[in-house]
N, C-alpha and C positions, 0 to 999 in steps of 0.2 A: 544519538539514538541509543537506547538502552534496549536491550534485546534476550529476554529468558532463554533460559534452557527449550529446548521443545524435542523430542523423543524423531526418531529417525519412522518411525511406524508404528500404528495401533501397540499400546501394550493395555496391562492392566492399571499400570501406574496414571494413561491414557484416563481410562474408564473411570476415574474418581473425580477428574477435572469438570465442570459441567464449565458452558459459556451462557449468558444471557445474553440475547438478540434483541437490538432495538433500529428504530429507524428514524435517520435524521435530516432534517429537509436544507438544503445549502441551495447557495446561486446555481450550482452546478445540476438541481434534483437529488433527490432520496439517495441518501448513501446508509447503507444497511453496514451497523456495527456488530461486533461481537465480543465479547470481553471474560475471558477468568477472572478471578480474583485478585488474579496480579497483574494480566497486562491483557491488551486487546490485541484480538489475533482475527479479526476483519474487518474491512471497509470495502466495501465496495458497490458496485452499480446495480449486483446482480436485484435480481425482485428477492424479498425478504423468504417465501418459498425457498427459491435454486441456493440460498446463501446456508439457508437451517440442513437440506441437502450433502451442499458441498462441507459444511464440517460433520454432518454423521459421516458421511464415505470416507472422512479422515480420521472417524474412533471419537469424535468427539459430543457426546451429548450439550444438548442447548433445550435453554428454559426461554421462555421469552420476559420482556423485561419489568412486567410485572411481579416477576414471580423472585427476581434477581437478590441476592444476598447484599449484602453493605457493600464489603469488598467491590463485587461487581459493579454494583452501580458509583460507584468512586472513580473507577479504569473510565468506565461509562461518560458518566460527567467530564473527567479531565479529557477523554479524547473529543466529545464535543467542541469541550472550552478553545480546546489549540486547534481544532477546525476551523471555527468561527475567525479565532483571530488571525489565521493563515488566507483563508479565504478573502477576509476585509485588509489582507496587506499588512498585518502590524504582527505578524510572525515568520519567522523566512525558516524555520526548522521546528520537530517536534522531539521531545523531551519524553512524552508518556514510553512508560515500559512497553514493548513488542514481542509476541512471542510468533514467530514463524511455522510453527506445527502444520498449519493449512499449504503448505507449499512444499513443492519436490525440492528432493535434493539440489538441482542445477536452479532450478525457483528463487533457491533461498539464496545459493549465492551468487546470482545474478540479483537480485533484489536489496541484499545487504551491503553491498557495495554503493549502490547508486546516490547516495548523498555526498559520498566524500569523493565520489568517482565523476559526477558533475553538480556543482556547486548551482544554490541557490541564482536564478536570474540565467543560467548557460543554455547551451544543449548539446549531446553528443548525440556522434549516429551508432545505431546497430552494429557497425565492424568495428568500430572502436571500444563499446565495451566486449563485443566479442574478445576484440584483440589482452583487452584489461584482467579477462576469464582466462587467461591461455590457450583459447579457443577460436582462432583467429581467422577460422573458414566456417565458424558455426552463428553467423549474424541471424539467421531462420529460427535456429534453435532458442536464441538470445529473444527474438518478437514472442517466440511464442512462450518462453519461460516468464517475459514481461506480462504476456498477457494473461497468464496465472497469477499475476500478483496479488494475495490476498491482502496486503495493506496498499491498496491504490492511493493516491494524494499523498499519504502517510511517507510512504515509501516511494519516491517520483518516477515512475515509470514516464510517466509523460514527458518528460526532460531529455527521451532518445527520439528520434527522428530518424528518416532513411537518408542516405547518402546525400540525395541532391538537397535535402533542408523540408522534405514533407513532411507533413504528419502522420501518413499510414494509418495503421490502425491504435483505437486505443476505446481498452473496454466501457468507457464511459461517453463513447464515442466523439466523433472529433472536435465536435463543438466544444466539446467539453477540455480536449487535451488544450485546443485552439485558449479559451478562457482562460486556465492555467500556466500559459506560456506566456500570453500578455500581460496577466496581472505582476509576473515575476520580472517580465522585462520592465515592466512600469515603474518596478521598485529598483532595477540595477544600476547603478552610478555610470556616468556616460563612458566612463574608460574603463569599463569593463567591454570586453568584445565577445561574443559568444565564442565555443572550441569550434 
């Protein structure tokens, strides 16, 4: 995962970046993207409305994706592309540039961790990566930092589980975290075991 710069809070430097917002329809339902110039910095379940929202309340203006510059629509395109092929099983990681900006401090890193922190096909629970954060009484904190994830699928939130092996909550809801836990086990070599 490649991962930009992104500013700790609104600046002006903020107010030059614009995103284009598009919406792309997967096995899963409409995942609503959003992209700079250099990297995309959403996906998620929200309605394309709460998503244009959730990045103004972060400083970030958005065009929608008609209106979107080269650049943009290139982040655009590639994040599709490695959607598609993640979704259809014939990519286990994504590569496109990520910028974090939309996510809190504890967000992000809670959220930038989780590829190398549980590997393609596994699953960890909530006190384990709490424990990974140095944060090892803050598993609540950890759901609900997941559940800000502003690159869902991108970034695998869905890959934590509670203690006993449920699924809990997940903002694409569970059918969905449900879909992406199978397709990933479907792909993992039999001797691999989950954490």
């Amino acid at each position: 995962m490649r991962t930009t710069s992104y500013p700790a809070t609104a600046t002006a430097a903020t107010a030059t970046v614009t995103a284009a917002v598009a919406v792309h329809a997967t096995p899963l339902g409409p995942l609503v993207l959003a992209a700079t110039g250099e990297a995309l910095v959403l996906c998620c379940f929200d309605p394309p409305e709460a998503a244009v929202e959730r990045a103004r309340r972060s400083g970030l203006p958005t065009t929608e994706e008609g209106e979107a510059t080269a650049a943009q629509r290139r982040v655009l395109d590639e994040a599709r592309t490695q959607l598609d092929a993640y979704l259809s099983g014939g990519r286990r990681d994504f590569t496109m540039p990520m910028d974090l900006r939309l996510a809190t401090p504890f967000s992000r890193r809670a959220v930038s961790i989780l590829g190398e922190f549980v590997p393609y096909g596994r699953t960890a629970t909530y006190a384990r990566l709490a424990e990974a954060l140095d944060r090892p009484r803050a598993a609540r904190a950890v759901g609900t930092a997941l559940g800000a994830n502003p690159l869902c699928v991108v970034l695998p939130c869905h890959r934590i589980v509670s203690s006993t092996g449920g699924l809990n909550g997940y903002a694409g809801g569970l059918a969905a975290k449900r879909y992406l836990l199978d397709l990933e086990a479907a792909a993992r070599p039999a001797d691999r075991l989950p954490l």
